[in-house]
C-alpha positions as CSV (number, residue, x, y, z in Angstrom):
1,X,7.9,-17.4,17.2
2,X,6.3,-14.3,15.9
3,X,4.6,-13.1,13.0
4,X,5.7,-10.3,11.1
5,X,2.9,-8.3,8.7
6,X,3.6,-6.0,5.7
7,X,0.2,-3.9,4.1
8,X,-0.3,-0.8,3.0
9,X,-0.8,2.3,4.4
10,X,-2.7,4.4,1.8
11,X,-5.3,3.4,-1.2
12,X,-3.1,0.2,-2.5
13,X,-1.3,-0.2,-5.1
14,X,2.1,0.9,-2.5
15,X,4.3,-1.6,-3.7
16,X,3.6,-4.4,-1.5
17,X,4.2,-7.1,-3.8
18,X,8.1,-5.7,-4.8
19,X,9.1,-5.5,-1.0
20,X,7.5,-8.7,0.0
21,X,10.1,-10.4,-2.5
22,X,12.5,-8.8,-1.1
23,X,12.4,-9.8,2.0
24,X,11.6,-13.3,1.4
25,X,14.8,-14.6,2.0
26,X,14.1,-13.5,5.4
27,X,11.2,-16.0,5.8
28,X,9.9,-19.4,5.8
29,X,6.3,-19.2,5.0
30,X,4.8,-16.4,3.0
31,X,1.1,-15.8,4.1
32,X,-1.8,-14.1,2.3
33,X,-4.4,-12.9,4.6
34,X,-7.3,-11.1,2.5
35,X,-8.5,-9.6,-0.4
36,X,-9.1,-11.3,-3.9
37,X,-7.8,-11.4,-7.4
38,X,-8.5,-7.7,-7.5
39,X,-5.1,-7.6,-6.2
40,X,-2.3,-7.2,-8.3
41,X,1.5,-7.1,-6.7
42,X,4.1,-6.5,-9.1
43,X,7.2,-7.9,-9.1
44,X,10.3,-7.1,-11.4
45,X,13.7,-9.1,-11.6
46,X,15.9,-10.4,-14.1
47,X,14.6,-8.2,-16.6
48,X,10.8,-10.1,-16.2
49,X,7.9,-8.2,-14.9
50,X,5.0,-10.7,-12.7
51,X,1.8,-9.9,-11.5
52,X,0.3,-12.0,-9.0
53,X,-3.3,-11.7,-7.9
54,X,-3.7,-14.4,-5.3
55,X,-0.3,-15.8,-4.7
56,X,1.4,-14.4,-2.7
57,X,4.4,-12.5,-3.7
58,X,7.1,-15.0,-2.2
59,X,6.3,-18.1,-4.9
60,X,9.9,-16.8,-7.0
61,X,11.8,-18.1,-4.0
62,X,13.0,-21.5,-3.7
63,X,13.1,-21.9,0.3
64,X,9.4,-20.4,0.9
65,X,6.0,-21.8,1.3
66,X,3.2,-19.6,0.3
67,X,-0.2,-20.0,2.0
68,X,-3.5,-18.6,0.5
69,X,-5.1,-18.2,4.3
70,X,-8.5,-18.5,5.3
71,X,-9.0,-15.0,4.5
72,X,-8.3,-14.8,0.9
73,X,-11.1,-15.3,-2.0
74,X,-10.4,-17.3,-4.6
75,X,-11.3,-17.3,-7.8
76,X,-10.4,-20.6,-9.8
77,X,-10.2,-19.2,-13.1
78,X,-8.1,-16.1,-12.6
79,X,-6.3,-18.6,-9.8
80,X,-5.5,-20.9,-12.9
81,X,-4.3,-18.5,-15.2
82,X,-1.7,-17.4,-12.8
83,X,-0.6,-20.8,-12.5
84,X,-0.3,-21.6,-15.9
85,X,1.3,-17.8,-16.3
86,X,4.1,-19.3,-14.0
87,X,4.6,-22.7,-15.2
88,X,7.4,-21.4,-17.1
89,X,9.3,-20.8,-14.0
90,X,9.8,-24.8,-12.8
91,X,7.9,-24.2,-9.7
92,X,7.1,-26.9,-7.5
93,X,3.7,-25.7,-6.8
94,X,2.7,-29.3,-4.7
95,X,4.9,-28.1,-2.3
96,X,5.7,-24.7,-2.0
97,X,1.9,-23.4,-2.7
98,X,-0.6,-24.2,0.1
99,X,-4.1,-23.1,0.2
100,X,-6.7,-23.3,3.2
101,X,-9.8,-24.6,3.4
102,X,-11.4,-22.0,5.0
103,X,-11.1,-20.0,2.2
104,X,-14.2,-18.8,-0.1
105,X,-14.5,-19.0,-3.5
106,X,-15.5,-16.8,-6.5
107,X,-18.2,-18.4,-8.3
108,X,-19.1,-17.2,-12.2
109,X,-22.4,-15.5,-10.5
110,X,-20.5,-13.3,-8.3
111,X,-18.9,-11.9,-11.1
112,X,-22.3,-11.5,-12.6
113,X,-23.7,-10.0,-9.8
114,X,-21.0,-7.6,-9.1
115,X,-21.4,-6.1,-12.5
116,X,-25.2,-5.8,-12.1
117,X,-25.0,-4.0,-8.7
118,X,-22.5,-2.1,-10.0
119,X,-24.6,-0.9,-13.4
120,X,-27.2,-0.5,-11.2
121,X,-25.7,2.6,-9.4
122,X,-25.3,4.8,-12.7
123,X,-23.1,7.9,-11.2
124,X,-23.1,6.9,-7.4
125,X,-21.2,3.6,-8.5
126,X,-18.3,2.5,-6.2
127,X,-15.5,1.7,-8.6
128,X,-15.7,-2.2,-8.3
129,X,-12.9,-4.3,-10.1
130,X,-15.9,-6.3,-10.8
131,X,-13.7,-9.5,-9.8
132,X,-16.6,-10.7,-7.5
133,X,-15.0,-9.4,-4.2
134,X,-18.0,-8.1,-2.4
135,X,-20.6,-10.8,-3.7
136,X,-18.4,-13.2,-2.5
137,X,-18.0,-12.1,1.2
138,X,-21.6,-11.0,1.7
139,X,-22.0,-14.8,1.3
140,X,-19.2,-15.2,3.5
141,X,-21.1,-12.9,6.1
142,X,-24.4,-14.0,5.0
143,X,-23.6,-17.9,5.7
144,X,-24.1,-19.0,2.2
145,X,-20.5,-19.4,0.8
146,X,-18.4,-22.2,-0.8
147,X,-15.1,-23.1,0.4
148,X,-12.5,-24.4,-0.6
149,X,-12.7,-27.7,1.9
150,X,-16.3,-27.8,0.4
151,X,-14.6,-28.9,-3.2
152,X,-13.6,-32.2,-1.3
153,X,-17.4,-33.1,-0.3
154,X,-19.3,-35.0,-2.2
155,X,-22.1,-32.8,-3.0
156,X,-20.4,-29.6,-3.5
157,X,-21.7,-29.2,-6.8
158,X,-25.5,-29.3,-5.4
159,X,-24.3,-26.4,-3.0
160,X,-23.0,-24.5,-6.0
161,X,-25.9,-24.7,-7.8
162,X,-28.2,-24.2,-4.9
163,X,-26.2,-20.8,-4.4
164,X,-25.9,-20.1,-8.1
165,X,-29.7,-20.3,-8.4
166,X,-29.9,-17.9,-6.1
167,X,-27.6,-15.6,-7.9
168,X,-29.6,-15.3,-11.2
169,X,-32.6,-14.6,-9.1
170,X,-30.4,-11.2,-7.3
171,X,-29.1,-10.3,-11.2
172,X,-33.0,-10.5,-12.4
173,X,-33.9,-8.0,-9.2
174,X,-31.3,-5.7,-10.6
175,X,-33.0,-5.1,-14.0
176,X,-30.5,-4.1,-15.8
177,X,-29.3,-5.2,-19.0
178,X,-26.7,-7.9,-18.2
179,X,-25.8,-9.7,-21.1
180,X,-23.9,-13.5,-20.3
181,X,-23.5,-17.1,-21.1
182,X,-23.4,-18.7,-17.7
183,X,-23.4,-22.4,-19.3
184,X,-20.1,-20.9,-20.6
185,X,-18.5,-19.3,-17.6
186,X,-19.3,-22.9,-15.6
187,X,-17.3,-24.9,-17.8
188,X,-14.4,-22.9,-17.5
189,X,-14.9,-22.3,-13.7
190,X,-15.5,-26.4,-13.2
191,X,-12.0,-26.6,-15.2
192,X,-10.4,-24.2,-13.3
193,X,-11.7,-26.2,-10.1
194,X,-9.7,-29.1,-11.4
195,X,-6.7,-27.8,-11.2
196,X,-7.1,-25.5,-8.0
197,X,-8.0,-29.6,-6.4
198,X,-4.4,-30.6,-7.7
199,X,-2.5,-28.5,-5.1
200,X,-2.6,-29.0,-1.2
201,X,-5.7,-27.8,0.7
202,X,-4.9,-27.4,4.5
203,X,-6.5,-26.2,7.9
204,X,-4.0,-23.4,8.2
205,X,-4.9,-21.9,11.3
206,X,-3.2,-25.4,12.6
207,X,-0.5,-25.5,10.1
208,X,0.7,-21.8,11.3
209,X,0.5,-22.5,14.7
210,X,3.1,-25.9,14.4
211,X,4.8,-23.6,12.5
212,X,5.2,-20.9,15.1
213,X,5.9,-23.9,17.7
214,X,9.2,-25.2,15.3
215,X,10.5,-21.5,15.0
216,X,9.7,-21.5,11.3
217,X,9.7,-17.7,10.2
218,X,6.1,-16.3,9.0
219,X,5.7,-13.3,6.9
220,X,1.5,-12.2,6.4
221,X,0.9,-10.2,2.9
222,X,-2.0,-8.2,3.2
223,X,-3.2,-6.7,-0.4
224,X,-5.2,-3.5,-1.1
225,X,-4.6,-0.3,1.7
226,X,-5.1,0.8,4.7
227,X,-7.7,3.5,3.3
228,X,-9.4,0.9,1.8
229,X,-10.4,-1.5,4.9
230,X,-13.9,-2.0,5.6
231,X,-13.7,-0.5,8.8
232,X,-11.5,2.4,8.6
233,X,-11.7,2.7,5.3
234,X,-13.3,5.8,3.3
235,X,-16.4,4.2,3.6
236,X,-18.2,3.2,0.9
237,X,-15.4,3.9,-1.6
238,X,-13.7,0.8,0.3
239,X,-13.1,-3.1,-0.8
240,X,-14.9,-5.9,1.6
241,X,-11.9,-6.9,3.7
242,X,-10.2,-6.0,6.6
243,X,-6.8,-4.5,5.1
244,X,-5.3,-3.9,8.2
245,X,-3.5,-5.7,11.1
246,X,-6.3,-6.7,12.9
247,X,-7.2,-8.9,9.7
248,X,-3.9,-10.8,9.3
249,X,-5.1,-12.4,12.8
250,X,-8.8,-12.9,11.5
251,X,-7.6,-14.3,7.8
252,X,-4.8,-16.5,9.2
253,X,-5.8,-17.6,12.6
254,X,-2.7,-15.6,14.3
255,X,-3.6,-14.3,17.6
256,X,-2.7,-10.7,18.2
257,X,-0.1,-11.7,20.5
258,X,2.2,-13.1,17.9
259,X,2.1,-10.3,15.5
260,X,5.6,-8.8,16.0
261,X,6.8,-6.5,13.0
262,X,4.5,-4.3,11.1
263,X,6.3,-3.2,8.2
264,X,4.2,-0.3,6.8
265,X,4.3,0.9,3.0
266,X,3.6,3.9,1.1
267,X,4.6,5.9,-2.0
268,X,6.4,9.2,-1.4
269,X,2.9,10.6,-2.8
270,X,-0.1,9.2,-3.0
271,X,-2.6,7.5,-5.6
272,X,-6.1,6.0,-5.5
273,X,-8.1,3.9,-8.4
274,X,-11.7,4.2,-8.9
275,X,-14.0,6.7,-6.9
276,X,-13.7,7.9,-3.6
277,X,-12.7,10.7,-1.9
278,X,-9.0,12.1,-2.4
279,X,-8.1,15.4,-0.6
280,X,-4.3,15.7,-2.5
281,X,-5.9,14.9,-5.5
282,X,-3.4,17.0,-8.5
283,X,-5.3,17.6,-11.8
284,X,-2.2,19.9,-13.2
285,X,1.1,18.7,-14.7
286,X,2.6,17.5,-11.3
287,X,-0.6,15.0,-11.2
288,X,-0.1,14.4,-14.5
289,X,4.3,13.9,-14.5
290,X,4.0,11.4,-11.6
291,X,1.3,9.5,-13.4
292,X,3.4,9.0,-16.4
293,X,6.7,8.3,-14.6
294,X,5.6,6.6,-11.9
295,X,3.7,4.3,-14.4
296,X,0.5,4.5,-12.6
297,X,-2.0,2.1,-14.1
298,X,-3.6,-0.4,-12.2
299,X,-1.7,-4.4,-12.5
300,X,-5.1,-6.0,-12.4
301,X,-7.0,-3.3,-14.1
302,X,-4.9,-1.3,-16.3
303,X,-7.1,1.5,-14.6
304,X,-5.0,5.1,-14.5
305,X,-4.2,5.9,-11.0
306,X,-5.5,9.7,-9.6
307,X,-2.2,10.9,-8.5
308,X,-1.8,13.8,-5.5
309,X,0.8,15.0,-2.9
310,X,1.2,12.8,0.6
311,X,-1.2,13.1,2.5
312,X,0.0,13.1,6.2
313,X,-2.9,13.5,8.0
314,X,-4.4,9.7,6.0
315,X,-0.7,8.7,6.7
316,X,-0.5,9.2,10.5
317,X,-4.0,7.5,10.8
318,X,-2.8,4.4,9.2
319,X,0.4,4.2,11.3
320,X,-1.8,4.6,14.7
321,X,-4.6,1.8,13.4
322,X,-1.9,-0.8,12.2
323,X,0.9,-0.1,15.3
324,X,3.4,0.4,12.4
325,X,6.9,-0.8,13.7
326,X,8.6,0.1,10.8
327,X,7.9,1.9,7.1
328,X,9.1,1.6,3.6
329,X,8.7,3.9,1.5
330,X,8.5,3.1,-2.2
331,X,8.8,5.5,-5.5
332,X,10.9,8.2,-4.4
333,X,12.7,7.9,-7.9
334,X,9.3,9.6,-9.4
335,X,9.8,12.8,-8.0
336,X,12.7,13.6,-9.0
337,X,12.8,16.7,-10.7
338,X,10.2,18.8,-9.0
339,X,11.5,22.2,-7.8
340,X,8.9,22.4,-4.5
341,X,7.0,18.9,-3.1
342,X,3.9,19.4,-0.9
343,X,3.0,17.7,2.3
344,X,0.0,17.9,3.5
345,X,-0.1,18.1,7.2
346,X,-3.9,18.7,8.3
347,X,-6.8,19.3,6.7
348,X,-9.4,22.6,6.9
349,X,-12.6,20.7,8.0
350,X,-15.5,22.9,7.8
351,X,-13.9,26.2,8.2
352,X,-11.8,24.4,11.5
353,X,-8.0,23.2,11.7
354,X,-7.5,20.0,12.5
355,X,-4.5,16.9,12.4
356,X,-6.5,13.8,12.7
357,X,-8.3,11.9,9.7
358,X,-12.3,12.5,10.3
359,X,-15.5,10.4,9.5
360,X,-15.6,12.0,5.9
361,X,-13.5,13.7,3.9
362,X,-15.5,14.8,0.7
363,X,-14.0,17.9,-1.1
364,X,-17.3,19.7,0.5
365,X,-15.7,19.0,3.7
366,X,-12.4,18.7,3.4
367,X,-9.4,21.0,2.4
368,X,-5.8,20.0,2.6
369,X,-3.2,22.5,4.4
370,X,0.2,22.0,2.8
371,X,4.1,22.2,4.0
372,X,6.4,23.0,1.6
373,X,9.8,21.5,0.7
374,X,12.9,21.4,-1.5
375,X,12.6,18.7,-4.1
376,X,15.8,16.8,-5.7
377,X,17.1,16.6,-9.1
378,X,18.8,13.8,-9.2
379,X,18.1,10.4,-10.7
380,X,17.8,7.8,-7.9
381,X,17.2,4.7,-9.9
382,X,21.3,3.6,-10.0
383,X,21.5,4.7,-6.3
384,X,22.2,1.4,-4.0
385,X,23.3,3.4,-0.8
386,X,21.9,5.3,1.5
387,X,24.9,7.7,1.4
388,X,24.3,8.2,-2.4
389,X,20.8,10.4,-1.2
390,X,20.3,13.5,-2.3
391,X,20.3,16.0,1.0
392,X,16.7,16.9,-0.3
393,X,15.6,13.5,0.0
394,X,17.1,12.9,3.1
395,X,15.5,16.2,4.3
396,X,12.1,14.8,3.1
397,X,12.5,11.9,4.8
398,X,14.0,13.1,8.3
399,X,10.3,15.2,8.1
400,X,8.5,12.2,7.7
401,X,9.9,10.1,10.2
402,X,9.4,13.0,12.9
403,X,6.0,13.9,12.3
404,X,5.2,9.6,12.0
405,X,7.2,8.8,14.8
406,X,8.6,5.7,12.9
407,X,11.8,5.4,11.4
408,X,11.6,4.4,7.1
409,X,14.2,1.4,6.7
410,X,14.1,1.2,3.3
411,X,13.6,3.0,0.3
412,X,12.8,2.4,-3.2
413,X,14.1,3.8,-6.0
414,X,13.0,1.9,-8.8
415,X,10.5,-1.6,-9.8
416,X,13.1,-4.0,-9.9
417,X,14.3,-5.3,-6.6
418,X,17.6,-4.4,-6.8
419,X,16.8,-1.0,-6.6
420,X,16.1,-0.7,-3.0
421,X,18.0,0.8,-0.5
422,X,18.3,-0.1,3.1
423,X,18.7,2.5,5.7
């Protein structure tokens, strides 16, 4: 039995959280297969708005299991509050919430450390959540990290402060002025690892493969964006994972074979948090209208999202390095109301045309050559059919699929997942 993979295709923050509960009725087993608690998937039902950071987006359904893969980092304090942020909700987390062992964890001092690197860069400064994220897997790299299996050892708490040791001694080489309590970030951290030993701790990579032999149905979550991966990333504007495919089979244990559908997701425009290069950036009232109605402040954050036109050429890029099957494309509702939308559909790269996305694209570098198009006026966000589409939307996204290649299945009009439609 295959595995299917939904991630995003531009900066984050596409939606991914709001589609993988919608198609969780689809699936057995929900998988999360990177990234950290500087994710944060929004979901919206029932008139309640969630926002998970490590579980995965499927937990509001009764017939899933949700896996934290190998992958993942975990932070046990942010990992608690979520659970205890959910314990209104009656779910049997023994059961339905599984967590591998492989996974590394977020100690106090990666936090610390994060925020000292990060002070340490005055203006050239990356835009860190300061979660701990990339700390935590240059340990991982590095051969130094903790694992969740660890917490069942006997001397894990010698390893942690072995590692945490080494930590103060990285802040000190910083020298900057760091103020913190660390005697009071370990006691809530120890806590936090108390509960985080209450669920089920497993060697997914096996449990996922009996899975795939009994014909159970696995969706992989990926968190963050395409734009953001490691690798392919805008590099070093980028988080520490592998966003893309290729790390759903390195943070679950899923050989490439088995990956069947690759949903792909992106907002009809496009956004970025923090610093980094952004070619559609807007800094005029259409930057500033779809920031306000498309909400844009970062779930984990509260950060204010840069907002800009699509960017096609970034879009095309993330179809070919993920072998999209099939896109979704999420907040078409926001632009209604524009007279003209732009696409941009290559880039001016040092005085020369070009259609592909290249090693850099600082502004120096970089300008965007736009298509135009009609925009729509109509509110989408009571619209359940396809037929109900405004011609100008349809229109926008016949372009799209011709110039991609791949056809958009569904489209959302709205947070709440009932307002997606299904083409």
């Amino acid at each position: 039995m295959a595995v299917d993979l939904l991630l995003g295709l531009q900066w984050g923050d596409e939606g991914k959280g709001k589609i993988v509960d919608v198609l969780t009725k689809n699936y057995d087993i929900i998988a999360r297969f990177q990234g950290g608690p500087n994710a944060g998937h929004t979901l919206e039902f029932d008139g309640i708005k969630h926002v998970l950071h490590t579980i995965p987006s499927g937990i509001f359904h009764d017939k899933a299991v949700n896996l934290v893969g190998n992958g993942v980092v975990i932070d046990p304090v942010i990992f608690k509050k979520e659970l205890d942020n959910l314990a209104k909700f009656n779910i049997d987390f023994k059961n339905k919430l599984l967590i591998s062992r492989k996974a590394h964890l977020i100690l106090p001092t990666h936090r610390l450390l994060d925020a000292a690197s990060e002070a340490s860069k005055g203006k050239a400064k990356i835009g860190s959540t300061l979660k701990g994220i990339g700390p935590t897997y240059m340990d991982k790299t590095g051969r130094n990290g903790i694992r969740v299996g660890d917490l069942e050892l006997k001397n894990w708490e010698e390893k942690y402060r072995a590692l945490a040791n080494k930590h103060e001694a990285m802040i000190d080489f910083y020298n900057v002025d760091l103020q913190y309590n660390l005697a009071e970030l370990e006691a809530d951290f120890f806590a936090a690892v108390e509960v985080l030993k209450t669920l089920q701790f497993i060697d997914s990579e096996e449990y996922l493969h009996q899975a795939q032999k009994a014909e159970k149905t696995i969706l992989a979550e990926g968190a963050q964006g395409s734009l953001l991966d490691i690798d392919f990333g805008t590099y070093p504007f980028v988080t520490s994972s592998n966003t893309t495919a290729a790390g759903a089979c390195t943070g679950l244990g899923v050989a490439p074979g088995k990956i069947n559908e690759v949903f792909g997701i992106f907002k009809a425009y496009t956004t970025r948090v923090g610093s980094g290069p952004f070619p559609t950036e807007l800094f005029d009232q259409y930057g500033e209208t779809m920031g306000r109605v498309g909400n844009e402040f970062g779930a984990t954050t509260g950060r204010p999202r840069r907002c800009g036109w699509l960017d096609l050429v970034a879009l095309k890029y993330a179809v070919q390095v993920n072998g999209v099957t099939q896109l979704i494309m999420m907040k078409g509702d926001v632009l209604s109301g524009f007279d003209t939308l732009k696409i941009c559909t290559a880039y001016n790269y040092k005085g020369e045309k070009i259609t592909h996305f290249p090693f850099n694209i600082e502004a120096e570098n970089v300008t965007p050559i736009y298509t135009e198009m009609k925009g729509w006026k109509e509110d989408l966000t009571k619209m359940t059919e396809a037929s109900q589409m405004p011609k100008a939307l349809n229109d926008y996204i016949d372009y799209l699929e011709k110039e991609l290649e791949i056809p958009i299945k569904i489209v959302s009009v709205g947070p709440d997942r009932t307002q997606t439609i299904h083409r």
